[in-house]
C-alpha positions in Angstrom: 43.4 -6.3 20.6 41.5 -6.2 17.4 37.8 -5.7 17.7 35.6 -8.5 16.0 32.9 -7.5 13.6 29.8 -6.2 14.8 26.7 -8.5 15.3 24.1 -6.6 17.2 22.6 -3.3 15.5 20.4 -1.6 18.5 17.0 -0.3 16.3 15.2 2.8 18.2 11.8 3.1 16.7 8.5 4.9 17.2 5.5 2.5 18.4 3.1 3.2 15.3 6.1 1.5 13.5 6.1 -1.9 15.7 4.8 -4.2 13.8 6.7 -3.5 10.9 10.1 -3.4 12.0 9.5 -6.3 14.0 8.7 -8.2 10.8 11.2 -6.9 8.7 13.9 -6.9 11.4 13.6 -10.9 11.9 13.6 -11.1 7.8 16.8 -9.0 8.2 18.3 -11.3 11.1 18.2 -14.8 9.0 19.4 -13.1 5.9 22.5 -11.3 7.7 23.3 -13.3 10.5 23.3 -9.9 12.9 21.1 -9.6 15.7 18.7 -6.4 15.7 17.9 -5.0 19.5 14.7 -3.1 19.2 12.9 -1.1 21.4 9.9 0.7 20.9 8.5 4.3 22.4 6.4 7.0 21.3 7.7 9.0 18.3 8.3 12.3 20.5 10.8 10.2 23.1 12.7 8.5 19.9 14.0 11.8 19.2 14.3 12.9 22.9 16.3 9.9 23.5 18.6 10.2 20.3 18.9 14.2 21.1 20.2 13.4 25.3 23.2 11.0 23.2 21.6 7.2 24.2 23.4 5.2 21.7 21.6 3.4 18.6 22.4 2.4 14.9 19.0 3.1 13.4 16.0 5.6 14.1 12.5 4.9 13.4 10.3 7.8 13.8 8.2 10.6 12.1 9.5 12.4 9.3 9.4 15.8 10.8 11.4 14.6 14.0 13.8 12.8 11.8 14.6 16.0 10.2 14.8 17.7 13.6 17.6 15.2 14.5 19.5 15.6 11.1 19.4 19.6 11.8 21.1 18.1 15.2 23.8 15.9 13.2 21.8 13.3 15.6 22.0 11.3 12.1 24.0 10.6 9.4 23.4 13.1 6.4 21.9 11.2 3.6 20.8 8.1 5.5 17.6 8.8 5.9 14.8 7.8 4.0 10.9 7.7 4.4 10.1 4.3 4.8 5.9 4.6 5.1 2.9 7.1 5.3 -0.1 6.5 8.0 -3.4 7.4 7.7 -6.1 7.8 10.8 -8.6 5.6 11.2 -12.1 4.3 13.0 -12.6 0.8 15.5 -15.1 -0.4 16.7 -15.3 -3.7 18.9 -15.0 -7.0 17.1 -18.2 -8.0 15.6 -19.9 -5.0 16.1 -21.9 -3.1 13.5 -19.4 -0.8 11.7 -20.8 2.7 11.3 -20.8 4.7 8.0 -17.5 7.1 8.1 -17.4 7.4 4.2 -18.2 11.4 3.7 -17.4 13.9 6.6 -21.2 14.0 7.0 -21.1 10.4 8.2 -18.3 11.1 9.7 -19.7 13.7 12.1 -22.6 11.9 12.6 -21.1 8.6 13.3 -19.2 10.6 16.2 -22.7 12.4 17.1 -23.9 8.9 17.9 -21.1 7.6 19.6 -21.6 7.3 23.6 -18.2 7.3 24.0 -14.7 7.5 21.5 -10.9 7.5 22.5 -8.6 8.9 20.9 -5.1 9.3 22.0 -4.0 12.2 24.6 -2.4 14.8 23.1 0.0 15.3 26.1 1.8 12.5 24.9 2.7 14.2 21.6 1.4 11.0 19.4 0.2 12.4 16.0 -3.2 11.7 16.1 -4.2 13.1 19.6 -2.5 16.2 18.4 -4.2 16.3 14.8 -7.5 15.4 16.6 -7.4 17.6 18.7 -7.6 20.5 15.3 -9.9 18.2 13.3 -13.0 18.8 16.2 -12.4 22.4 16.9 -12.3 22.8 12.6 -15.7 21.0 12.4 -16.8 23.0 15.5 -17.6 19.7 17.4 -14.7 20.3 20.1 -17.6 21.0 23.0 -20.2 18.4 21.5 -17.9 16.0 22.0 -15.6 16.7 25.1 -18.3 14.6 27.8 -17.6 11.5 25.3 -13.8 11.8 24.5 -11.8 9.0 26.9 -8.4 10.7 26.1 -6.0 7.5 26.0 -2.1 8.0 27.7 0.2 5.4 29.0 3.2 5.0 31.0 7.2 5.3 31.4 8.1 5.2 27.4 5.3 3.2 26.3 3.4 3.5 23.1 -0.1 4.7 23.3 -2.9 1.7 22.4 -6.2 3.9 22.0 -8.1 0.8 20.6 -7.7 -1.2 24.2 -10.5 1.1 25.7 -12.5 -0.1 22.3 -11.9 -3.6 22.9 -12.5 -4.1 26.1 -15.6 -2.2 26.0 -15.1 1.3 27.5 -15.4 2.9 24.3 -17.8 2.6 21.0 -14.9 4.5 19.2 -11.3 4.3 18.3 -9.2 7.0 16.4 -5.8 6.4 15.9 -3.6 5.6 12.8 -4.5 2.2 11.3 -1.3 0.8 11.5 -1.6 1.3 15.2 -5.2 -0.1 15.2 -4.5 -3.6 13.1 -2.2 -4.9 16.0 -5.0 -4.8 18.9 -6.7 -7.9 19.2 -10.9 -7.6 19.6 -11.1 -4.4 17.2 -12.1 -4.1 13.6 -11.0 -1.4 11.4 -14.4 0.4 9.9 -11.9 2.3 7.6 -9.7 5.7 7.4 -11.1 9.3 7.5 -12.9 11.1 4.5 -10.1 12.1 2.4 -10.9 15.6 2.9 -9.8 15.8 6.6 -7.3 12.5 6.6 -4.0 13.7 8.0 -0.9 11.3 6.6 2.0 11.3 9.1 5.1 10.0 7.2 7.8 7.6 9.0 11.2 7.8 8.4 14.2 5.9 9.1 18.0 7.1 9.2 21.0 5.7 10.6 22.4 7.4 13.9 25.3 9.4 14.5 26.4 7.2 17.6 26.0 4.3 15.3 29.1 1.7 15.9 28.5 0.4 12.2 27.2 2.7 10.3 27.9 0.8 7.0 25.8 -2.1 8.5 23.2 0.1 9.8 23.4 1.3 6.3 22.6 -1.8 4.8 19.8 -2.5 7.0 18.0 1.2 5.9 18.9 -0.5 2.6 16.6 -3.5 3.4 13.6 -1.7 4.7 13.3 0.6 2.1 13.7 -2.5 -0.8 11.0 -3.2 -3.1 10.5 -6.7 -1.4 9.2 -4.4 2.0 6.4 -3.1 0.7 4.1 -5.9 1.4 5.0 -6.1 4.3 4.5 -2.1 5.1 0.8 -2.5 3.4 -0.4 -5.9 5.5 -0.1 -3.8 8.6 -2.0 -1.1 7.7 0.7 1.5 6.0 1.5 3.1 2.5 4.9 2.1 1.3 6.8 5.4 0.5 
């Protein structure tokens, strides 16, 4: 019996990328008439996951895992494309005074005068826990500020949400990328890092080698890296590639 044409693409895709792909995945779904199953994890578990053979159509993650997958044939060669670059931010609780972070001398002083700042755990392989973790021990503050840092994890496959401990009031500080800061309700953005320690993490997306319809999957890498995504990649909180 003859197989029918496929209407389902199944969308793997690092958390930092959620709100994103959600949005341009429903633009995708009344345009094409296919049905995109998403789930989300932490970028370190979207390759784990593609690496142990679970079968998807189309990877969202960092640009350096996407490339560990390709070394793999875990994706098509030549589907991949960076779709957006992420910059780390600041938070602080909705309506609260937003400190000055606009030189790294604010910067370190804002984070002097902090009681308390979470950032994500760097166990959990999220790149900003890991970068964070350099950034304090380069501006010699890694002992200075170990009694405030709230280290933030989570469980199962779950994507980190640092800004939660800022919103509900455990922590004066947030420090994670601001696309993953715009999404939590009760935070404001005070801004990114100085541009002389920012540290851009750049998202990729390719189409799987497990994919049942590649030349579909194909077409929706086609759609998320079109010109008409790009407004949709800056409202929440990311450079378009």
């Amino acid at each position: 019996m003859a197989r029918g044409p496929v209407t389902e693409l199944r969308i793997l895709s690092a958390g930092a990328m959620r709100e994103i792909v959600s949005e341009l995945s429903e633009a995708y779904e009344r345009r094409a008439g296919v049905k995109l199953s998403r789930e989300y994890t932490r970028s370190p578990l979207v390759r784990d996951r593609i690496h142990a053979g679970e079968i998807f159509d189309v990877v969202v993650t960092t640009q350096s895992r996407i490339s560990e997958l390709a070394a793999e044939n875990k994706v098509i060669p030549g589907s991949a494309a960076v779709l957006a670059r992420s910059g780390i931010g600041v938070a602080v609780k909705e309506g609260q005074p937003k400190p000055d972070i606009g030189s790294v001398r604010a910067f370190v002083a804002t984070l002097r005068a902090a009681q308390s700042i979470a950032c994500a755990d760097p166990a959990f392989g999220t790149a900003s826990g890991l970068y964070l973790v350099e950034l304090f021990d380069r501006l010699g503050l890694t002992a200075e500020l170990k009694p405030k840092i709230r280290l933030v994890g989570t469980e199962g496959g779950k994507p980190v949400v640092v800004c939660a401990a800022v919103a509900d009031g455990r922590c004066d500080l947030g420090l994670q990328q601001i696309a993953e800061i715009v999404p939590v309700p009760g935070v404001d953005v005070v801004g990114p890092l100085p541009e002389e320690i920012q540290h851009v993490t750049e998202f990729s997306v390719a189409v799987a080698s497990s994919s049942r319809s590649p030349n579909l999957a194909r077409d929706f890498v086609n759609f998320l890296t079109a010109e008409a995504a790009k407004a949709v990649i800056t409202k929440h909180g990311m450079d378009p590639a």
